[in-house]
MIDO-112525 format. One record per residue (C-alpha): residue in one letter; chain; x, y, z. Coordinates in Angstrom, 1 decimal. Layout:
REM MIDO-112525
NODE   res   chain       px       py       pz
NODE     a       A        X        Y        Z
...
***
This chain:
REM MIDO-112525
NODE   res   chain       px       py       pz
NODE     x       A     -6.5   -110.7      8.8
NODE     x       A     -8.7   -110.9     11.4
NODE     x       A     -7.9   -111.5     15.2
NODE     x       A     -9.8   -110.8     19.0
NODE     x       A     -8.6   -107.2     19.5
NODE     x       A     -7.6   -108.3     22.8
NODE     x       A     -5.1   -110.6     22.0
NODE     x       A     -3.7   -107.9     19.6
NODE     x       A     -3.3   -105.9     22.5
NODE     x       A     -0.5   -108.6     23.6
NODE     x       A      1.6   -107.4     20.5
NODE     x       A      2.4   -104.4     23.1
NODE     x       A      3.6   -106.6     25.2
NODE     x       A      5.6   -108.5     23.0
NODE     x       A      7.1   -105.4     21.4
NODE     x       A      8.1   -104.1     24.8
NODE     x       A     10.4   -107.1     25.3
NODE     x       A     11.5   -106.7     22.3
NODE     x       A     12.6   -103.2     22.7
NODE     x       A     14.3   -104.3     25.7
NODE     x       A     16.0   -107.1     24.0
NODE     x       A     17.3   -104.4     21.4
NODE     x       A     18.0   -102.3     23.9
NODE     x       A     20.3   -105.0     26.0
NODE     x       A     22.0   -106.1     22.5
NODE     x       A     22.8   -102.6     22.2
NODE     x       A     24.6   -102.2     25.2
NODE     x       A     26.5   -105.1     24.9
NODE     x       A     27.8   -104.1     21.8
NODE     x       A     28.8   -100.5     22.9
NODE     x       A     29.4   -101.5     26.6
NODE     x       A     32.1    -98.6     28.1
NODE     x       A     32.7   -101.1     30.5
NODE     x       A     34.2   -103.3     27.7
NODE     x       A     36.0   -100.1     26.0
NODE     x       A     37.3    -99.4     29.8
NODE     x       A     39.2   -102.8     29.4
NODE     x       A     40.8   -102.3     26.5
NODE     x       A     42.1    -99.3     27.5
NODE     x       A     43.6   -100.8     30.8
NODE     x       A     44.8   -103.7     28.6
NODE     x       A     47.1   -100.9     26.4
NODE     x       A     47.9    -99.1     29.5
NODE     x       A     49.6   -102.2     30.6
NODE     x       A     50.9   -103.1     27.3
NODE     x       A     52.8   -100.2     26.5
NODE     x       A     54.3   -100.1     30.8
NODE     x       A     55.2   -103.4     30.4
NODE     x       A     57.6   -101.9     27.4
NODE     x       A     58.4    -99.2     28.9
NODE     x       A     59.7   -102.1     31.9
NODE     x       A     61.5   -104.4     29.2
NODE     x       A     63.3   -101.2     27.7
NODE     x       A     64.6    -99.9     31.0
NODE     x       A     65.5   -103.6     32.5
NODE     x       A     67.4   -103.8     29.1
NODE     x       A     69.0   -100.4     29.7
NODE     x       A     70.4   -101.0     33.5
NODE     x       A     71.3   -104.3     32.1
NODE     x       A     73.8   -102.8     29.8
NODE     x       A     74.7    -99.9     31.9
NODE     x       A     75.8   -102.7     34.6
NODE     x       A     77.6   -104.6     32.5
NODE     x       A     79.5   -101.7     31.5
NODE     x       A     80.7   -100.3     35.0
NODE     x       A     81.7   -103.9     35.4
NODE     x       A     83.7   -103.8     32.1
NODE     x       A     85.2   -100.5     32.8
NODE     x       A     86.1   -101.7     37.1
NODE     x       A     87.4   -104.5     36.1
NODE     x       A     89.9   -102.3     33.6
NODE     x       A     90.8   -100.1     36.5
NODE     x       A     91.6   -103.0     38.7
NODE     x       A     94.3   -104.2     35.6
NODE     x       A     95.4   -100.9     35.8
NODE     x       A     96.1   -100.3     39.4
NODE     x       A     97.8   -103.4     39.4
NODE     x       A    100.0   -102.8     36.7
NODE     x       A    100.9    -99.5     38.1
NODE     x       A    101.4   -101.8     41.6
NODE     x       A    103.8   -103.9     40.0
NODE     x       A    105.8   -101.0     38.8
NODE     x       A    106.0    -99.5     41.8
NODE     x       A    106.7   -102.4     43.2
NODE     x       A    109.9   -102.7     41.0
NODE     x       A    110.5    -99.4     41.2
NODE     x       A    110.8    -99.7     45.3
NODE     x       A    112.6   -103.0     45.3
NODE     x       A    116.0   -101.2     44.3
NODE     x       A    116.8   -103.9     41.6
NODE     x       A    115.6   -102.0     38.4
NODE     x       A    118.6    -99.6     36.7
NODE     x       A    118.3    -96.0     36.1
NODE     x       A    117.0    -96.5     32.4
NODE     x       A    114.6    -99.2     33.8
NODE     x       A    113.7    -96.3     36.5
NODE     x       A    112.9    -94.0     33.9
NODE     x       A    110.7    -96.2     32.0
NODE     x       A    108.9    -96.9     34.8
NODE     x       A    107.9    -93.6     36.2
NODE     x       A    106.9    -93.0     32.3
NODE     x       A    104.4    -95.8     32.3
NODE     x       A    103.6    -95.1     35.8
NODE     x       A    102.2    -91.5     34.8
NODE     x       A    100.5    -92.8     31.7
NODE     x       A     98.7    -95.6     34.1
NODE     x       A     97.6    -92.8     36.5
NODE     x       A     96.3    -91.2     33.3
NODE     x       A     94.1    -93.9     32.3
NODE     x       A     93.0    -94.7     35.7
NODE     x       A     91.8    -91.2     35.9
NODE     x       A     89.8    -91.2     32.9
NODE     x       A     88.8    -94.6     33.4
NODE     x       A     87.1    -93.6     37.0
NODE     x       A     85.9    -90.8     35.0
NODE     x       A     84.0    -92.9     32.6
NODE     x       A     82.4    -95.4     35.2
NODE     x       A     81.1    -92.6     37.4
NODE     x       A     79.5    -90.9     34.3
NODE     x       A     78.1    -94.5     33.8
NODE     x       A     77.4    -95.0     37.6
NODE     x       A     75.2    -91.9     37.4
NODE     x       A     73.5    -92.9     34.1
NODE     x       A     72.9    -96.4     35.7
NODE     x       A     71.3    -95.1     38.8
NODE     x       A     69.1    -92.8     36.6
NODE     x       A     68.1    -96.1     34.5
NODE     x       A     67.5    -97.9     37.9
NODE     x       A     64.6    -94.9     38.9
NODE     x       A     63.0    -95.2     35.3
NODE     x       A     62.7    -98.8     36.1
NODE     x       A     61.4    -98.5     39.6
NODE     x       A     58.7    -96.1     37.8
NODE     x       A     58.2    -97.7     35.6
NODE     x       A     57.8   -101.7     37.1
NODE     x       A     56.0    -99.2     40.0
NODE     x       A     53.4    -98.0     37.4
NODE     x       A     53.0   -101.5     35.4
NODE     x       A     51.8   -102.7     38.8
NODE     x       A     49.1    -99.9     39.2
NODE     x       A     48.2   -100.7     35.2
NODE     x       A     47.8   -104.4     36.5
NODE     x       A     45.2   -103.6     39.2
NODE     x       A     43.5   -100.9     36.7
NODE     x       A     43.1   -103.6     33.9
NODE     x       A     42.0   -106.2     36.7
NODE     x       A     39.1   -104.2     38.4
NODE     x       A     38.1   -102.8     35.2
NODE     x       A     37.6   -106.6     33.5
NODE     x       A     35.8   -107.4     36.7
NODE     x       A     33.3   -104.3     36.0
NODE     x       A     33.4   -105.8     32.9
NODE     x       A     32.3   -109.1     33.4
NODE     x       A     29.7   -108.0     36.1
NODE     x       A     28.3   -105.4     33.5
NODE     x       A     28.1   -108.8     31.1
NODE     x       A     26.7   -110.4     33.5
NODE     x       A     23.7   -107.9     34.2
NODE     x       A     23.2   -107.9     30.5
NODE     x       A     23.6   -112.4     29.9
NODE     x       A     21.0   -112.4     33.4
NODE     x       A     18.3   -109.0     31.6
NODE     x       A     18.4   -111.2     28.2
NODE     x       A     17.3   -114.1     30.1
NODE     x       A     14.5   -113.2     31.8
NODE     x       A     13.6   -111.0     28.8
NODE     x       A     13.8   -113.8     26.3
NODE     x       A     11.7   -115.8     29.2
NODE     x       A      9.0   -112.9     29.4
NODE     x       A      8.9   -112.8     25.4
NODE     x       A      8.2   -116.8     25.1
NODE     x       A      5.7   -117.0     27.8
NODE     x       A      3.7   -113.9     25.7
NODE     x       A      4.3   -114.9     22.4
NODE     x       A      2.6   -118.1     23.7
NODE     x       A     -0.4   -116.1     23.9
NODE     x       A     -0.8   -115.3     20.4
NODE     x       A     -2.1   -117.0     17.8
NODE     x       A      0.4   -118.2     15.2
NODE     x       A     -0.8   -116.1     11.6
NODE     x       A     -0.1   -113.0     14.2
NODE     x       A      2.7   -113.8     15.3
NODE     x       A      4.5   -115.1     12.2
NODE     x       A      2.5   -111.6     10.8
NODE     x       A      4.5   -109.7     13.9
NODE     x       A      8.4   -111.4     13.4
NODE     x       A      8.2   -110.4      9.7
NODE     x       A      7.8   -106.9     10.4
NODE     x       A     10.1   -106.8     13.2
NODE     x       A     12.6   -108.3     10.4
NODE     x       A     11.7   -105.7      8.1
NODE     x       A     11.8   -102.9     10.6
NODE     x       A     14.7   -103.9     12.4
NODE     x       A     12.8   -103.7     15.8
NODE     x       A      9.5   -103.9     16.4
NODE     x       A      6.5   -105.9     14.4
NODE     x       A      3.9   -103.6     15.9
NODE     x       A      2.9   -100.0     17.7
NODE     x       A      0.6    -97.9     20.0
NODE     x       A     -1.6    -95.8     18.0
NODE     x       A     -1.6    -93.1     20.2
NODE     x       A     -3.4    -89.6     20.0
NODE     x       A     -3.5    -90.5     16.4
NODE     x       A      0.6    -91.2     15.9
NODE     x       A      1.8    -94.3     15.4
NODE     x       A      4.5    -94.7     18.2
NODE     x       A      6.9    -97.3     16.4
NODE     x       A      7.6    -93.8     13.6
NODE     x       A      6.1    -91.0     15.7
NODE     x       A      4.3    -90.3     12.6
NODE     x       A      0.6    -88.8     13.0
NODE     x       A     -1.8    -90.3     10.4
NODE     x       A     -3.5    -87.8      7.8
NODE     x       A     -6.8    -88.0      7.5
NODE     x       A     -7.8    -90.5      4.9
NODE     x       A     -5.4    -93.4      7.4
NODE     x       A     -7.5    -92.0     10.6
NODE     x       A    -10.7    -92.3      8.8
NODE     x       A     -9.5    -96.0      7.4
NODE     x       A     -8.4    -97.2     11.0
NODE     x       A    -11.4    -95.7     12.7
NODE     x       A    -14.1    -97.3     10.2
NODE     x       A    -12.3   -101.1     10.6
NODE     x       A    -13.9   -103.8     12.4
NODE     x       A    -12.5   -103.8     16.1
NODE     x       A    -10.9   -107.1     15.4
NODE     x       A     -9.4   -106.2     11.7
NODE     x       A     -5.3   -106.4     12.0
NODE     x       A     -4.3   -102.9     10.4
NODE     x       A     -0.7   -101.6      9.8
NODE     x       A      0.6    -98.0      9.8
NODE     x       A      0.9    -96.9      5.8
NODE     x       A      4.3    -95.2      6.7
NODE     x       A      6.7    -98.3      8.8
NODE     x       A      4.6   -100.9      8.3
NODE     x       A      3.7   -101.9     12.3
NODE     x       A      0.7   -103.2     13.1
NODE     x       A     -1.2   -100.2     15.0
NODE     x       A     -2.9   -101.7     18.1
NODE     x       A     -5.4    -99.6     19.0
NODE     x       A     -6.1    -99.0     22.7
NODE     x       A     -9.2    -96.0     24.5
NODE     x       A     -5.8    -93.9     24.2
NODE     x       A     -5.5    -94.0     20.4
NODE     x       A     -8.1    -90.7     19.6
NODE     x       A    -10.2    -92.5     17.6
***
């Protein structure tokens, strides 16, 4: 194939928007930005359980020092009743004695009753400083997740508005080649996974950085100006340029 060694030339230029194509495709894919987000997003997710399981904890804890005040109410009435009885003059001796009996057995269980709820009392306001933490550092995980989606979407957007103007730049050349060249061109890119053609510089071919022996220096330095040659090792087409070393 055949074709004005200047409008080869333009391959450089298409390969360079190519490369920064690639390049933008790249970093959307492995955009920390992205990572950062999900990161945030388990931060949250896991304080958020950490919130549930100590709202669930002073739940229970509350409903028990209720359970356990409303018990010493019964019994402080109970024992007020008795003493009650006891005071009013009407109950007999054997009544009496029954009555200071149950009346120490009441003060008994009041005792370890108030026992039991300030054990719970003091387990309840420990639960009620995990959950302050806790709701404290869900809010901080909140704000983290939020500014690191909006790095997120600003990096995205950087990359969307790059692709744009690159995909632009590569129409408006590609516009300038001839159409066997450039069907020639997006065949090898296919094949090579990036570009369709190279720089032969100081006798390397800069899409493999491999310098051609001397049978391929002697074949590209012997063709016609205007023949389309390709590197024998990745298959580019080698534009040739006054900084080639031919």
């Amino acid at each position: 194939m055949k074709v004005d060694h200047f409008e080869q030339q333009k391959l450089l230029d298409l390969a360079a928007e190519d490369v920064a194509l690639s390049q933008l495709a790249h970093r959307r894919r492995t955009l920390p930005e992205a990572a950062a987000v999900e990161t945030a997003e388990q931060s949250e997710r896991d304080l958020s359980a950490d919130v549930v399981r100590a709202e669930t904890e002073v739940r229970d804890l509350t409903r028990e020092v209720k359970r356990l005040e409303s018990d010493v109410d019964t019994v402080r009435q109970r024992a007020a009743r008795d003493q009650q009885r006891m005071d009013s003059g009407s109950a007999t001796p054997k009544e009496i004695t029954g009555l200071q009996h149950e009346l120490e057995s009441l003060a008994r269980r009041q005792a370890d009753l108030e026992d039991q709820q300030l054990e719970l009392m003091e387990r309840l306001e420990a639960a009620e400083s995990t959950l302050a933490t806790a709701q404290q550092g869900l809010v901080g995980a909140r704000e983290g997740r939020e500014r690191a989606t909006q790095l997120r979407d600003d990096a995205l957007a950087d990359i969307a508005d790059g692709t744009q103007r690159h995909e632009s730049a590569r129409t408006a050349v590609a516009g300038g080649i001839s159409a066997p060249l450039l069907t020639l061109y997006d065949r090898i890119r296919t094949q090579t996974g990036g570009t369709g053609a190279a720089m032969l510089r100081a006798r390397a071919c800069q899409g493999c950085r491999i310098e051609l022996n001397g049978r391929e220096l002697a074949a590209v330095r012997n063709a016609d100006p205007h023949e389309v040659v390709r590197c024998e090792n990745c298959g580019r087409i080698l534009v040739r340029t006054a900084e080639s070393g031919l």
